[in-house]
Each structure stands twice: as C-alpha cells, then as structure tokens.
N, CA, C and O atoms as CSV, one atom per row, in Angstrom:
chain,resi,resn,atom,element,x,y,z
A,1,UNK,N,N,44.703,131.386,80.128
A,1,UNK,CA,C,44.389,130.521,81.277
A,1,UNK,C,C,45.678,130.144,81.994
A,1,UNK,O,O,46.733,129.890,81.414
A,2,UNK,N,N,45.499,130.133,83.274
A,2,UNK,CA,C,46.808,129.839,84.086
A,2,UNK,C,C,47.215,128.234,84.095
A,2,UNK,O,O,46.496,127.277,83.805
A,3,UNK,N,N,48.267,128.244,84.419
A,3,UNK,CA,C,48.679,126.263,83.710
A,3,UNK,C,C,48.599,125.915,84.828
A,3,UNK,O,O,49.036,126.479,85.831
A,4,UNK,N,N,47.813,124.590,84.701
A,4,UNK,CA,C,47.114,123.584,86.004
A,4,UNK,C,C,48.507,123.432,86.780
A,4,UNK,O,O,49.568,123.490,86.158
A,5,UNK,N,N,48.460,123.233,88.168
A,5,UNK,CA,C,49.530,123.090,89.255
A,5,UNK,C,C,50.200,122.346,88.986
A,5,UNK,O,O,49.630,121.538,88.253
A,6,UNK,N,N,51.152,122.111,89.154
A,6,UNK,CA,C,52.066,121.265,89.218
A,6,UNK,C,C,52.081,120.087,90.939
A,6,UNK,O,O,52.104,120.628,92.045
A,7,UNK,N,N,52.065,118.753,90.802
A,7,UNK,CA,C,52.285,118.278,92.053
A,7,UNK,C,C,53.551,117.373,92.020
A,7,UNK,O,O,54.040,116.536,91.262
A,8,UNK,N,N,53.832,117.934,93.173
A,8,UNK,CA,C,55.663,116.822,93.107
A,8,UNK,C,C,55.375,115.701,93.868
A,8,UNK,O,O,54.388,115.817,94.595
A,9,UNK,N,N,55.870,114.821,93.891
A,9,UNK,CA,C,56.007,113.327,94.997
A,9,UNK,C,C,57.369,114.006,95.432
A,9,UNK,O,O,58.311,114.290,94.693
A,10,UNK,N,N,57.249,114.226,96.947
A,10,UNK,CA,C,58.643,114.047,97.239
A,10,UNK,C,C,59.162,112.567,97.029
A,10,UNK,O,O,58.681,111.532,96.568
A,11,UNK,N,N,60.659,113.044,97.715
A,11,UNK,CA,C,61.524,111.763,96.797
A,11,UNK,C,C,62.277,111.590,98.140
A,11,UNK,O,O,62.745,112.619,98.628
A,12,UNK,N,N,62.427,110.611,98.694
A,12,UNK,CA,C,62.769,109.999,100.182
A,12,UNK,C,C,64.315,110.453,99.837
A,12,UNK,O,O,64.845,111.036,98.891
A,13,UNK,N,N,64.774,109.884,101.094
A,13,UNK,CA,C,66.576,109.694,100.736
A,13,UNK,C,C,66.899,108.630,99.918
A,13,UNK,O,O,66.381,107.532,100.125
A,14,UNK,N,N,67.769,108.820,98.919
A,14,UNK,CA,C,68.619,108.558,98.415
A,14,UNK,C,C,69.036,106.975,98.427
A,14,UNK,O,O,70.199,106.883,98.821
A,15,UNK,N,N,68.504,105.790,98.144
A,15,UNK,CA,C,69.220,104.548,98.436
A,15,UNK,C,C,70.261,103.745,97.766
A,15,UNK,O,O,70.056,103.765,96.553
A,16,UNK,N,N,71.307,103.040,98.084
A,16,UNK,CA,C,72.086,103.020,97.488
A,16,UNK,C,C,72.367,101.152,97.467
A,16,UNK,O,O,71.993,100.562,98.480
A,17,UNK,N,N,72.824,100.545,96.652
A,17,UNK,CA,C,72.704,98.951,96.675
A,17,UNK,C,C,73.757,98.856,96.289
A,17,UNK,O,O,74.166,99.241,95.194
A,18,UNK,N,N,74.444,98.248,97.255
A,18,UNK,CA,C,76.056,97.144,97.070
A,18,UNK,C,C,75.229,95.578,96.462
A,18,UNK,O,O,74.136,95.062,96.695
A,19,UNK,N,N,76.235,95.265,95.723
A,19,UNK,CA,C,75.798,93.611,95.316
A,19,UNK,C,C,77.118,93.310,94.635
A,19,UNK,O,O,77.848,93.943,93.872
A,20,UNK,N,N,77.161,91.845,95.312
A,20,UNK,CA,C,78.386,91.471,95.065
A,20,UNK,C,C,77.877,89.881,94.264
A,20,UNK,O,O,77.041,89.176,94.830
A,21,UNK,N,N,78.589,89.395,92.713
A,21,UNK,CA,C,78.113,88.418,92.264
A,21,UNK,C,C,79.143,87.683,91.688
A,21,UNK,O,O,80.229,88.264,91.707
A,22,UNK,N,N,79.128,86.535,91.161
A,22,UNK,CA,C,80.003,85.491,90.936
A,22,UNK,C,C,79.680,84.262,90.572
A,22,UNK,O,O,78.695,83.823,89.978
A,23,UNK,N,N,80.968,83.581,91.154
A,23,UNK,CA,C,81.761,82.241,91.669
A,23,UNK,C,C,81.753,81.755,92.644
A,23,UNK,O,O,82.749,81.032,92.593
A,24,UNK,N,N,81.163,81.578,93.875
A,24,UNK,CA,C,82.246,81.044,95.260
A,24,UNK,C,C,82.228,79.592,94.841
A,24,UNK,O,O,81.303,78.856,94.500
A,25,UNK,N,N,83.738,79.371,94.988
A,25,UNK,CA,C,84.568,78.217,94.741
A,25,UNK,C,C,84.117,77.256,96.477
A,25,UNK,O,O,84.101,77.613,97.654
A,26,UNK,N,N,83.894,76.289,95.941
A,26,UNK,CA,C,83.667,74.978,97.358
A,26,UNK,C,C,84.700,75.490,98.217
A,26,UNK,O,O,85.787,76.010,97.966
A,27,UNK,N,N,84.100,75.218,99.301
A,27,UNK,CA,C,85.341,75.531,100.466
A,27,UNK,C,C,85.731,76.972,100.852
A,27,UNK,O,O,86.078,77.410,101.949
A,28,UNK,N,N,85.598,77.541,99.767
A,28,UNK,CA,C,86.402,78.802,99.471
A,28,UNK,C,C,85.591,80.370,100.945
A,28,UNK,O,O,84.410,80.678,100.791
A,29,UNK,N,N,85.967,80.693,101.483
A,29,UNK,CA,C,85.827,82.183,102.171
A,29,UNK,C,C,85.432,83.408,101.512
A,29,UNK,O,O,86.253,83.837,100.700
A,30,UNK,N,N,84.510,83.984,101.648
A,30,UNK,CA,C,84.263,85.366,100.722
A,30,UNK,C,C,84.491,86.674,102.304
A,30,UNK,O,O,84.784,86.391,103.466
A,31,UNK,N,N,84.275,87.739,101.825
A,31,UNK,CA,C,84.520,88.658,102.854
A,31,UNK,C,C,83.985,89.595,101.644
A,31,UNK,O,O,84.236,89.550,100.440
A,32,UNK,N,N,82.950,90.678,102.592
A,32,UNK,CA,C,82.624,91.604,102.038
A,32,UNK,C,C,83.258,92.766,102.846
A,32,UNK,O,O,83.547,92.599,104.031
A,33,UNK,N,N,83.471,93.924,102.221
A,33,UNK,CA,C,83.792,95.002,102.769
A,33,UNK,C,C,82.834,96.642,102.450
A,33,UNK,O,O,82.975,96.998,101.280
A,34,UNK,N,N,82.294,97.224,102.964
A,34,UNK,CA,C,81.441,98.101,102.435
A,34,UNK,C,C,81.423,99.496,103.160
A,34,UNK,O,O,82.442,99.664,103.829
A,35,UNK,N,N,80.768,100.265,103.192
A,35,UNK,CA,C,80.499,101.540,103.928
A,35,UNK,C,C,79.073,101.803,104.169
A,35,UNK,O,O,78.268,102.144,103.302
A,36,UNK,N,N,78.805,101.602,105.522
A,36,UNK,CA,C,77.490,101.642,106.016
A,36,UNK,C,C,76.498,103.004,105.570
A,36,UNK,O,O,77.018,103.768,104.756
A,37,UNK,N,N,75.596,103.226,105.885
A,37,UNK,CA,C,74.518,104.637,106.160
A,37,UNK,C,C,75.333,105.866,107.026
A,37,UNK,O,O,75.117,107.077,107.070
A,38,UNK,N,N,76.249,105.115,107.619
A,38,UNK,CA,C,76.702,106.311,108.489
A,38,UNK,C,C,78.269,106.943,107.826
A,38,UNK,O,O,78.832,108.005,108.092
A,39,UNK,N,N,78.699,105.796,106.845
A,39,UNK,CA,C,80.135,106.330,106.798
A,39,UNK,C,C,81.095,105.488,106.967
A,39,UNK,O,O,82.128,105.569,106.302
A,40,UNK,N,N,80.860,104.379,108.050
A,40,UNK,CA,C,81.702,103.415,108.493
A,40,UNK,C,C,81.856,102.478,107.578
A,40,UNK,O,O,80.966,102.213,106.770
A,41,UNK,N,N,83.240,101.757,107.617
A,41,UNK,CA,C,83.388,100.805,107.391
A,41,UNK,C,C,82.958,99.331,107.961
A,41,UNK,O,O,83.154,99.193,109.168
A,42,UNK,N,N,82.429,98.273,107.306
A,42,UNK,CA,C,81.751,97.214,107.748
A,42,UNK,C,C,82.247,95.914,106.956
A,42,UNK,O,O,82.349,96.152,105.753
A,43,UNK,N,N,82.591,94.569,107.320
A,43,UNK,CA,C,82.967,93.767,107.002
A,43,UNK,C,C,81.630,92.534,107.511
A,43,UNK,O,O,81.003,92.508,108.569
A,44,UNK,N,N,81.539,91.705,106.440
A,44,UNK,CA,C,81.132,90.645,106.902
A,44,UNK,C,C,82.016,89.136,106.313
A,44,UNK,O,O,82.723,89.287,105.316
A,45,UNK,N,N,81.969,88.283,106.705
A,45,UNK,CA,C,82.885,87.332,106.762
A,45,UNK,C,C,81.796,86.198,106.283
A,45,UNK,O,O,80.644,86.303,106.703
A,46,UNK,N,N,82.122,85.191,105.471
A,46,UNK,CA,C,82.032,83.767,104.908
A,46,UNK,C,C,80.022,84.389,104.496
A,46,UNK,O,O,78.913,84.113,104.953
A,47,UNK,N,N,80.635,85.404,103.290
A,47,UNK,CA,C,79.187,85.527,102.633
A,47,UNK,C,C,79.010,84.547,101.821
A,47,UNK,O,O,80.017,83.951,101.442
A,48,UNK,N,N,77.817,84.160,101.385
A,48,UNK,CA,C,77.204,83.744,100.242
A,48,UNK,C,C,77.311,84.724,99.055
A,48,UNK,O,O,77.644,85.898,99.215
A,49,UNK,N,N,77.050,84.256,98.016
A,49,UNK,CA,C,77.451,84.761,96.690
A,49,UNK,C,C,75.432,84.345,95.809
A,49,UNK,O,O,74.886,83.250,95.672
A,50,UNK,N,N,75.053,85.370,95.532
A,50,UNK,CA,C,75.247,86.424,95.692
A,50,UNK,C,C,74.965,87.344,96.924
A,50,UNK,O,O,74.112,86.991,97.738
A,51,UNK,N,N,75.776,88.719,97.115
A,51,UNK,CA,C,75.271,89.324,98.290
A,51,UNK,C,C,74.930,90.797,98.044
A,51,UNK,O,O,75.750,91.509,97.464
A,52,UNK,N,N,73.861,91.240,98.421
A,52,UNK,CA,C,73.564,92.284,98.348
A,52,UNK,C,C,72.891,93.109,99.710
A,52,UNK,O,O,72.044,92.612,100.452
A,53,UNK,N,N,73.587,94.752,99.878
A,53,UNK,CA,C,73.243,95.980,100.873
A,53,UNK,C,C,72.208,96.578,100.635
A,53,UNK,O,O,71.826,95.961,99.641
A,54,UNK,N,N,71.355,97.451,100.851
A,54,UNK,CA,C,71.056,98.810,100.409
A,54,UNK,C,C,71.196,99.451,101.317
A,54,UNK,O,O,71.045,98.759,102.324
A,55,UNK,N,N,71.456,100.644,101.582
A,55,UNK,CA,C,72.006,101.419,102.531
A,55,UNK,C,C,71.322,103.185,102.325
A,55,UNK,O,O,71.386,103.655,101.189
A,56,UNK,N,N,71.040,103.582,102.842
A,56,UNK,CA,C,70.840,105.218,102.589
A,56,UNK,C,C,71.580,105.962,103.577
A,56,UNK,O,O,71.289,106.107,104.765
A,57,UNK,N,N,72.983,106.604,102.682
A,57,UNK,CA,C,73.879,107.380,103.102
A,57,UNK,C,C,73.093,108.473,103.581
A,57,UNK,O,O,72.009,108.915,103.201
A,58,UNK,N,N,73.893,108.823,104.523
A,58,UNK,CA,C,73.649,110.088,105.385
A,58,UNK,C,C,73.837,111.182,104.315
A,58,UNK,O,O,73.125,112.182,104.400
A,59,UNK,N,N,74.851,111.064,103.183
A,59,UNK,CA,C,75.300,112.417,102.118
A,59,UNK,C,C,74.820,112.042,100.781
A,59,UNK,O,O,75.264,110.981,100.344
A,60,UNK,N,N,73.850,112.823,99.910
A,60,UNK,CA,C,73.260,112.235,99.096
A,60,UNK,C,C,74.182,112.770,97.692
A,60,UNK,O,O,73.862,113.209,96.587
A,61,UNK,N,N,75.458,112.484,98.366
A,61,UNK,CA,C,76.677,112.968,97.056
A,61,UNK,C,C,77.463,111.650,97.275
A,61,UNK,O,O,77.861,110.996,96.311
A,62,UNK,N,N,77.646,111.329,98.354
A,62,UNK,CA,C,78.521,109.734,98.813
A,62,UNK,C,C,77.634,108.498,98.357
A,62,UNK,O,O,76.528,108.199,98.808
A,63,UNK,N,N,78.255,107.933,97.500
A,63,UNK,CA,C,77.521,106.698,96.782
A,63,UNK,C,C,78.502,105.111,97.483
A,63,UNK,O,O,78.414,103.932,97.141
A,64,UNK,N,N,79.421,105.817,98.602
A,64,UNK,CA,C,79.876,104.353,99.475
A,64,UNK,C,C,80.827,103.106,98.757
A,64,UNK,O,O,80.910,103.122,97.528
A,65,UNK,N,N,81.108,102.683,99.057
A,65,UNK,CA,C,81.659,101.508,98.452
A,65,UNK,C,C,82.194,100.086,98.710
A,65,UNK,O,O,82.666,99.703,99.781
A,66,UNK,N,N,82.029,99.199,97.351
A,66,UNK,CA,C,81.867,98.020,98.053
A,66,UNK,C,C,82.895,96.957,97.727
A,66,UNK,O,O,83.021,96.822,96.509
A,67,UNK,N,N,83.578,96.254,98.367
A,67,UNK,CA,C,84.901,95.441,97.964
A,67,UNK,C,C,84.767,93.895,98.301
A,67,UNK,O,O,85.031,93.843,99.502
A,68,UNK,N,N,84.597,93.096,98.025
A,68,UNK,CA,C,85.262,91.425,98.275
A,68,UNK,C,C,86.068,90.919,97.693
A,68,UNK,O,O,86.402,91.069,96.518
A,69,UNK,N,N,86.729,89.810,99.022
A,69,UNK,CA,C,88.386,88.954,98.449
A,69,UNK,C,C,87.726,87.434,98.358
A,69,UNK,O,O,86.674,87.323,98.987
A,70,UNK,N,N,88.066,86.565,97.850
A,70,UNK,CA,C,88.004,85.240,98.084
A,70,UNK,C,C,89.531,84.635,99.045
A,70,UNK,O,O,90.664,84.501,98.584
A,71,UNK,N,N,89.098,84.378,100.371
A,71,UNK,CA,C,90.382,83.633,101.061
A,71,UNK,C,C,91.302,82.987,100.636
A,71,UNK,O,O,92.469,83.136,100.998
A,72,UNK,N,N,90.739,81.841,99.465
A,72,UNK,CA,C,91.715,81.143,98.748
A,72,UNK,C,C,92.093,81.545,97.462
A,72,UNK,O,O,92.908,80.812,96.903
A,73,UNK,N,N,91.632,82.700,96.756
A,73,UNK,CA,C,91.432,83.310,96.315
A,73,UNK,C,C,90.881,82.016,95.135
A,73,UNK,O,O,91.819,81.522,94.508
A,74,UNK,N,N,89.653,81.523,94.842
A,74,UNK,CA,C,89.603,80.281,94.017
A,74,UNK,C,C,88.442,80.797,93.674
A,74,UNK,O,O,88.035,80.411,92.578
A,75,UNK,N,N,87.602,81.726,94.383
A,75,UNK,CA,C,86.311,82.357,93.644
A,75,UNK,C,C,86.568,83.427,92.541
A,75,UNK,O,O,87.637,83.931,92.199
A,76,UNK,N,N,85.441,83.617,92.123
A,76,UNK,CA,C,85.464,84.616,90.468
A,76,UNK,C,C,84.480,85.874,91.011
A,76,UNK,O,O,83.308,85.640,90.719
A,77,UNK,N,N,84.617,86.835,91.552
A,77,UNK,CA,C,83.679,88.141,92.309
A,77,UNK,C,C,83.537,88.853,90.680
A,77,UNK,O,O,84.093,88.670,89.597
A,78,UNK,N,N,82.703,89.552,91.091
A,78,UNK,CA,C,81.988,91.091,90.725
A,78,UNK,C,C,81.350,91.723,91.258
A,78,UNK,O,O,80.737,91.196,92.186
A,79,UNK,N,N,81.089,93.405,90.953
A,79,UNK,CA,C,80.191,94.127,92.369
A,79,UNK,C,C,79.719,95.157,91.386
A,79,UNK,O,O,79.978,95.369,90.201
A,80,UNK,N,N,78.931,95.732,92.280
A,80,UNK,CA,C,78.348,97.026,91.489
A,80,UNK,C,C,77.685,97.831,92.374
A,80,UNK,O,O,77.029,97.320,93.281
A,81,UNK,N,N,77.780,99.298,92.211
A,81,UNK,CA,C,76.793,99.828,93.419
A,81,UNK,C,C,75.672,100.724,92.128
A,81,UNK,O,O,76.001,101.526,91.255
A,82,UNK,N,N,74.303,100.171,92.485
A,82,UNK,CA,C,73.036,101.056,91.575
A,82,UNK,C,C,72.301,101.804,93.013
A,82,UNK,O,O,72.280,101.503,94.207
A,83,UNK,N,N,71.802,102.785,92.296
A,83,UNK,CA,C,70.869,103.904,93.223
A,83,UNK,C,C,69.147,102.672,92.580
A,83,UNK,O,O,68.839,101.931,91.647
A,84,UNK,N,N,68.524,103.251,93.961
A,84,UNK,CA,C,66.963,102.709,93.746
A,84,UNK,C,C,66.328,102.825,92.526
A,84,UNK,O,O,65.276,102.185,92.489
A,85,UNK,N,N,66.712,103.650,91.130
A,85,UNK,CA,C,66.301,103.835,90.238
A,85,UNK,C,C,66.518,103.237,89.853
A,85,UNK,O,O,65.499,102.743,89.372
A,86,UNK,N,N,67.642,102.495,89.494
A,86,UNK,CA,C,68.198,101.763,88.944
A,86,UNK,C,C,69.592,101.997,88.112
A,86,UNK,O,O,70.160,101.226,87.338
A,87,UNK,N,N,70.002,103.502,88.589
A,87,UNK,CA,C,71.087,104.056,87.849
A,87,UNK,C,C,72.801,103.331,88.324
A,87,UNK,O,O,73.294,103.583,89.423
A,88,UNK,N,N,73.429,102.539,87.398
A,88,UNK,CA,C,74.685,101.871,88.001
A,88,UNK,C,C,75.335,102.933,88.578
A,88,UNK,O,O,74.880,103.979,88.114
A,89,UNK,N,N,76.230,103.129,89.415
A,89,UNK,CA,C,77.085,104.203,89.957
A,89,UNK,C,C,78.630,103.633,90.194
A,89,UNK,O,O,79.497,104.353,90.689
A,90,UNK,N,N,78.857,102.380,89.822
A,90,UNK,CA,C,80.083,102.167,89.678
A,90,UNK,C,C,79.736,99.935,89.850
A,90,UNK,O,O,79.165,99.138,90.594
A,91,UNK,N,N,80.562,99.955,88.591
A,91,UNK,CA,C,80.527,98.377,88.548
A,91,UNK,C,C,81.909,97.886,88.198
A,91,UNK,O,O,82.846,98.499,87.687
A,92,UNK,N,N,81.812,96.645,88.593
A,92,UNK,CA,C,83.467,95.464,88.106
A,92,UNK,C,C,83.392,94.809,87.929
A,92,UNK,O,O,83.626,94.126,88.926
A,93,UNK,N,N,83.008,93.884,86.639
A,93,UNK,CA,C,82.644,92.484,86.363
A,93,UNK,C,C,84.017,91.788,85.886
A,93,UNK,O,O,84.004,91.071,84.886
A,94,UNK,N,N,85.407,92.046,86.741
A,94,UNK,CA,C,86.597,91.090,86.043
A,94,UNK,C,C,86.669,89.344,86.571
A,94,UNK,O,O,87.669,88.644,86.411
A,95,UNK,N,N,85.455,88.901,87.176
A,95,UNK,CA,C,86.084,87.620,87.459
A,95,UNK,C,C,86.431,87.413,88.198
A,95,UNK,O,O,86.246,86.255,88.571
A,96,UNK,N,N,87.404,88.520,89.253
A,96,UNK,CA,C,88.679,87.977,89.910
A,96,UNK,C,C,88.694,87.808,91.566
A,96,UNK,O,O,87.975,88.512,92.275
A,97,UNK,N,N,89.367,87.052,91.971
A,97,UNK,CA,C,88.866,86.868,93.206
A,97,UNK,C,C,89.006,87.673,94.203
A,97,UNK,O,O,88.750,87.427,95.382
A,98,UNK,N,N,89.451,88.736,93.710
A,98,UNK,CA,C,88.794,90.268,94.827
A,98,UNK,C,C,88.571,91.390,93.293
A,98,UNK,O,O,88.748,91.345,92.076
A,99,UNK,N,N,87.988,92.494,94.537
A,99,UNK,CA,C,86.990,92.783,93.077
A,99,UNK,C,C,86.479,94.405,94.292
A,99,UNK,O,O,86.243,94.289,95.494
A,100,UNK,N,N,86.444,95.540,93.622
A,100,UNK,CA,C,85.935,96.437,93.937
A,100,UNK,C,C,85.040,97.573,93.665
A,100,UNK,O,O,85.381,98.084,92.598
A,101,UNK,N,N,84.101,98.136,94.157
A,101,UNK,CA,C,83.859,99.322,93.338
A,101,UNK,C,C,83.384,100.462,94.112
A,101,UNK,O,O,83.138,101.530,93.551
C-alpha cells in the first residue's frame, strides 16, 4: 500500500525577538539599539525596561542584533534575541549597564 500523503503547513518568514531586561535605575536613561526588518540600524531613546522587538528580517540567515547603554550607567541590562519558536539565538545576562547581543 502506498504511504498516506504527507501535508506540510507552510512556515511564514522567519521572526525574530529582541528583548531587552533588567534594572532601570530611577532617573536613569536606557537607549536601545537594534537592526530593523530591513537591515537598518534603529535606536530608540528613554525605553522602559522591559523592552521587546519582533522583527522579520528580510534574510532568513540574519538573526539582527540588539544592544542597550544605561546614560548614567546606574541600570543592570540584559538582552537576548529568540526566533518565534522559541529557539535563543544569542543572549547576555551580565547585569551591566550596557549589554549586547
């Protein structure tokens, strides 16, 4: 007997999640730095903690990346970038008040 079909779900593009977690210290400035869907670089200024992207790169080999400083440097960062599965693709849990991955 021939083996019943096989059916696939396609599988969309590729999504990718910056998240940035911590400390922010009172007073203190955060700045995120990241790489958009297209490639670009993107900054946002006086984030909240925690902050999180998802983004779907244009190259489903480019997993992007994500950086924050604390201004006074008095906050404690960490970041991590996971795919929609949930697979980590690069993390930094040192504490420190800039922090990349």
């Amino acid at each position: 007997a021939a083996p019943p079909p096989t059916t696939t779900t396609p599988t969309g593009p590729r999504q990718v999640t910056y998240s940035v977690t911590g400390t922010k210290a009172p007073g203190d400035i955060i700045s995120v730095t990241y790489v958009d869907a297209s490639g670009r670089r993107r900054t946002q200024h006086n984030v909240y903690i925690p902050w999180s992207m998802t983004v779907t790169p244009i190259s489903q080999s480019d997993v992007g990346s994500v950086e924050a400083s604390s201004l006074f440097r008095l906050s404690r960062l960490n970041c991590s970038i996971t795919t929609s599965d949930g697979t980590v693709l690069s993390s930094n849990s040192n504490d420190a008040p800039q922090t990349s991955c």
